[in-house]
C-alpha positions in Angstrom: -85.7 -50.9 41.5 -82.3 -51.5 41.8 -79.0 -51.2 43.7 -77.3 -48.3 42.8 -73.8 -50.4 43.7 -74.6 -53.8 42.7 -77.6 -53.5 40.6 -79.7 -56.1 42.9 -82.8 -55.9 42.1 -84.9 -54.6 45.3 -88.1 -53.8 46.5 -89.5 -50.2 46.3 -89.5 -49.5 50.0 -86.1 -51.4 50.8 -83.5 -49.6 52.8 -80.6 -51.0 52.2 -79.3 -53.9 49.6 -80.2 -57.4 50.7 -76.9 -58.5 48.6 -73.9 -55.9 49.2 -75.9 -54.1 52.2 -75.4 -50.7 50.8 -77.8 -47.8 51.9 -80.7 -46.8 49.1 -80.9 -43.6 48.2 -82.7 -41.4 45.4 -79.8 -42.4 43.5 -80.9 -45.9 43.2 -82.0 -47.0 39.4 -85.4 -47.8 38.6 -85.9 -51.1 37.4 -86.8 -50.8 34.3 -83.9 -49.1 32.2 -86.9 -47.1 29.9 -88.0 -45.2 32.9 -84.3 -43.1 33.2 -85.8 -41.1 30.1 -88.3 -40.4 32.4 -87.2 -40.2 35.9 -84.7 -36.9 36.6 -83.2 -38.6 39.8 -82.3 -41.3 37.5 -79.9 -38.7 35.8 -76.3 -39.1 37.0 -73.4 -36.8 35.8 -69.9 -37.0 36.5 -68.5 -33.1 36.5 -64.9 -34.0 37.3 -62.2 -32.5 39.9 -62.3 -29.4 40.7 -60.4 -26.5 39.3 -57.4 -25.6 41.8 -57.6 -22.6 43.7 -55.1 -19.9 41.0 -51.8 -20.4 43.6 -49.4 -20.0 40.6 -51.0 -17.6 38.5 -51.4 -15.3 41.7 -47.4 -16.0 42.8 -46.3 -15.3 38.8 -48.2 -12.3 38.6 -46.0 -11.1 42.2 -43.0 -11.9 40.9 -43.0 -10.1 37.7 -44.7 -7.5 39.7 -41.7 -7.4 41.9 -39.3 -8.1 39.0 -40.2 -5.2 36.6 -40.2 -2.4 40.0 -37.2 -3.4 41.1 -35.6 -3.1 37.5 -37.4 0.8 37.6 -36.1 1.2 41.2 -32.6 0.0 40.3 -32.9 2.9 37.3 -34.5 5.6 39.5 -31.7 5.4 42.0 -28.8 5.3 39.6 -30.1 8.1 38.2 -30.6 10.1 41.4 -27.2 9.4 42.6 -25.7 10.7 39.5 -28.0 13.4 39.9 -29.8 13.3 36.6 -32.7 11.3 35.1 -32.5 9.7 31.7 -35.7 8.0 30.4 -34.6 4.6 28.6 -36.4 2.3 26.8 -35.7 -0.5 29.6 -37.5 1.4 32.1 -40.4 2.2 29.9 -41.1 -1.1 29.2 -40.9 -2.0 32.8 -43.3 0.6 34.0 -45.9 0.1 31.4 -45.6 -4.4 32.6 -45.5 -3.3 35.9 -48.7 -0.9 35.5 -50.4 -4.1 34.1 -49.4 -6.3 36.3 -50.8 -4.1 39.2 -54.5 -4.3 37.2 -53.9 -7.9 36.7 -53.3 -8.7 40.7 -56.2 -7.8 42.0 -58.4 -9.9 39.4 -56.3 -12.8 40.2 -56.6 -12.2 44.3 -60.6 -11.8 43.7 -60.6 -15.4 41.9 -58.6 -16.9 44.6 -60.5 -15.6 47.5 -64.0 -17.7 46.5 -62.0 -20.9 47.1 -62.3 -22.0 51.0 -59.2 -21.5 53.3 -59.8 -22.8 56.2 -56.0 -23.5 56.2 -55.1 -19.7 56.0 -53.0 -20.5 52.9 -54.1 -17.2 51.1 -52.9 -14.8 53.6 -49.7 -16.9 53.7 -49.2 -16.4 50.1 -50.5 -12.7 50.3 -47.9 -11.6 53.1 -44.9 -13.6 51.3 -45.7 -12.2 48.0 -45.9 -8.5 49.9 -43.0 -9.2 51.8 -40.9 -10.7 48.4 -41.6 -7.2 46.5 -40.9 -5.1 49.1 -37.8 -6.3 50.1 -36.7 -6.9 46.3 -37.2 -3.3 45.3 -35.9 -2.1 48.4 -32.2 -4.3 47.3 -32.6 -3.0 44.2 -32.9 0.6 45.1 -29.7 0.5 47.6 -27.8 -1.3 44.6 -28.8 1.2 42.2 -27.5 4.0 44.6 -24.3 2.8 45.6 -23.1 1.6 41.8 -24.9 5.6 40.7 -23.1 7.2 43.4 -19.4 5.6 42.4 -20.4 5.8 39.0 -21.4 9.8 40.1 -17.8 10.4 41.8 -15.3 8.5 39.0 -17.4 10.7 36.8 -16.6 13.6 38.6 -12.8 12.9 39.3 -12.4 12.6 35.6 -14.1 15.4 34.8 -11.4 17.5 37.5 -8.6 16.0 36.2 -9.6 17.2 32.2 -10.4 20.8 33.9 -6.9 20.5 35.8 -5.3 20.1 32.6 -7.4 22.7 30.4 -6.4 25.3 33.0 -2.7 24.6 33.6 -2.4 24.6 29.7 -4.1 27.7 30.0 -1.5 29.0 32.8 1.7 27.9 31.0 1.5 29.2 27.6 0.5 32.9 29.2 3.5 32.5 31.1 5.5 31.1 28.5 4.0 33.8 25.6 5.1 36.9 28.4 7.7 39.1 27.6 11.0 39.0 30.0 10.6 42.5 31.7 9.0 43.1 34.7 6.1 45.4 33.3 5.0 42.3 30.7 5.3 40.0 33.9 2.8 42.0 35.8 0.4 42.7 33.2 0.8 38.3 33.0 0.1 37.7 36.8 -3.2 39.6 36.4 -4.4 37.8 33.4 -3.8 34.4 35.5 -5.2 35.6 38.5 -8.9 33.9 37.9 -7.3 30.9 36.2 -4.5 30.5 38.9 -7.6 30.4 42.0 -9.5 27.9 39.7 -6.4 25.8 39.8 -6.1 25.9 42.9 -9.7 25.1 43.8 -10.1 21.9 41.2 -6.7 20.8 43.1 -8.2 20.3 46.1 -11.8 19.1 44.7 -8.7 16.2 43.4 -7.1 16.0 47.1 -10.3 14.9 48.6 -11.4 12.6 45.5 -8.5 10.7 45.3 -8.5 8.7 48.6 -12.3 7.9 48.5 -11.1 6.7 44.8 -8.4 4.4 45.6 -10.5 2.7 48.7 -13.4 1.8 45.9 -10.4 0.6 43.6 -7.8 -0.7 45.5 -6.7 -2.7 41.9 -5.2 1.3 40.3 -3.9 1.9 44.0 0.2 2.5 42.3 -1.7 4.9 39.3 -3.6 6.6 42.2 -0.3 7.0 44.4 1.1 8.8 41.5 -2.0 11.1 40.7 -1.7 12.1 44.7 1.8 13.3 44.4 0.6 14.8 41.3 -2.2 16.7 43.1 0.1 18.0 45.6 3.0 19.4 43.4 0.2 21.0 41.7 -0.6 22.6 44.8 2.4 24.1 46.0 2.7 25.6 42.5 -0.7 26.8 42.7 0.6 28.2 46.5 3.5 30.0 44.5 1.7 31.7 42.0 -1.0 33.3 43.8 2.3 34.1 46.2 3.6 36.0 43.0 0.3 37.4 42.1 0.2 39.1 45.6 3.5 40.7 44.4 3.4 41.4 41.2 -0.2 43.3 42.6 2.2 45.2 44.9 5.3 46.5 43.1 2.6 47.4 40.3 2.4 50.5 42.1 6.1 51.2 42.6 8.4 53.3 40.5 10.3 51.7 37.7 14.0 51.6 39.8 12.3 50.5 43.2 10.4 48.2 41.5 13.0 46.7 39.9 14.3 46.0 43.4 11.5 44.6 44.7 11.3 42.2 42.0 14.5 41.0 43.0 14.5 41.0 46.8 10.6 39.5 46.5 9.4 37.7 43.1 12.9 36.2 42.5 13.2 33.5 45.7 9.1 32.4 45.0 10.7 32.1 41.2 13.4 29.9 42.3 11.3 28.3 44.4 9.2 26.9 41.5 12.3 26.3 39.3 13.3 23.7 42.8 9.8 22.4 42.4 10.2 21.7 38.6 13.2 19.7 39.3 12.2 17.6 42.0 9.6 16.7 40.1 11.6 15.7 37.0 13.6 13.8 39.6 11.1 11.6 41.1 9.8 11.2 37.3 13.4 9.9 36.8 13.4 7.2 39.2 10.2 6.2 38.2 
């Protein structure tokens, strides 16, 4: 036979080469070349490296994993903090990846886990991939809330502001439409009662929203000054008219001379006071 290394020729019971000194094995090759048709041990293949353990398609699968939940957790939360829930086409397509990539971990985990670790690199990569998605849809989730919940109050504020207006308009032209005798006036004050205590309420919904508003914006802080004084003229005027609606409720009952009377010595200064009001305000709006 001979050396499998340098092909020596050697006797059938050597041990090792008497040229190169290498150890004879099965492997050795027969001496005559005709008998490797023959002789199976003679057979030698060369099956190359060996696949890698699937590191990368395991992490990839994670990370969209963690990607595409953190994109439905972003949505989820906005949409609880504006307390409403609108399906979009973003998060569809996001749940249906994510569902998919969920079936597609576990395959890729199984294939990894028949390589050896001896090194522990597996549950290395299992707990940093955990750790990755968790904390990634847990950021989301905070960012989707805080950006739903300013998103929830500016909505809100506006929202005040266009029902402050509907109702004052409301307010004035009753008062402006009434005739000028006390009977019209009362018959007026009652009409405006439920509009007057609506005011009133959306006024200080405003009073409350418009600090928290200008710390978010600091940027409209001189537009927000201005809505604040806004606000609370609007207040004292609201305080006035359910002041006059009180009245007007009790000379209702009074004759027509003592009523008269009471008009004057009662509704008259809360009139005048509004009239004072009107004109500080057109003041200030002066200067401005």
């Amino acid at each position: 036979m001979l050396c499998s290394t340098c092909t020596t020729e050697l006797a059938d019971d050597s041990k090792f080469c008497v040229k190169c000194g290498s150890p004879v094995d099965q492997l050795a090759l027969p001496q005559n070349t005709s008998d490797v048709l023959t002789t199976p041990t003679a057979i030698i293949t060369d099956a190359g490296p060996p696949d890698p353990p699937p590191y990368a398609a395991f992490a990839s699968v994670a990370l969209g994993l963690g990607l595409c939940l953190s994109v439905v957790a972003f949505i989820a939360a906005d949409n609880l903090a504006h307390g409403y829930w609108r399906i979009s086409f973003v998060a569809v397509v996001c749940s249906v990846t994510a569902i998919l990539l969920m079936l597609r971990l576990p395959v890729t985990w199984r294939r990894l886990e028949k390589y050896p670790d001896d090194l522990g690199y597996q549950k290395k990569l299992l707990r940093v991939a955990t750790i990755f998605v968790l904390l990634f849809v847990a950021t989301s989730a905070i960012v989707g809330w805080t950006i739903g919940k300013t998103g929830s109050e500016t909505a809100q504020l506006i929202a005040d502001f266009h029902e402050m207006s509907a109702i004052g308009k409301r307010i004035s032209q009753a008062r402006n439409s009434v005739e000028p005798d006390v009977p019209d006036y009362i018959v007026m004050y009652k009409e405006i009662e439920a509009d007057v205590q609506s005011f009133d309420a959306v006024l200080r919904r405003l009073q409350a929203e418009l600090p928290v508003y200008d710390d978010k914006f600091p940027q409209q802080h001189e537009n927000t000054l201005k809505s604040i004084d806004s606000v609370n003229i609007g207040l004292k005027r609201a305080s006035l008219l359910l002041q006059e609606i009180a009245v007007a409720k009790d000379i209702e009952r009074l004759d027509p001379h003592p009523r008269f009377l009471a008009w004057k010595e009662r509704m008259q200064p809360l009139l005048d006071a509004e009239t004072s009001l009107d004109k500080t305000t057109a003041t200030e709006d002066d200067k401005d």
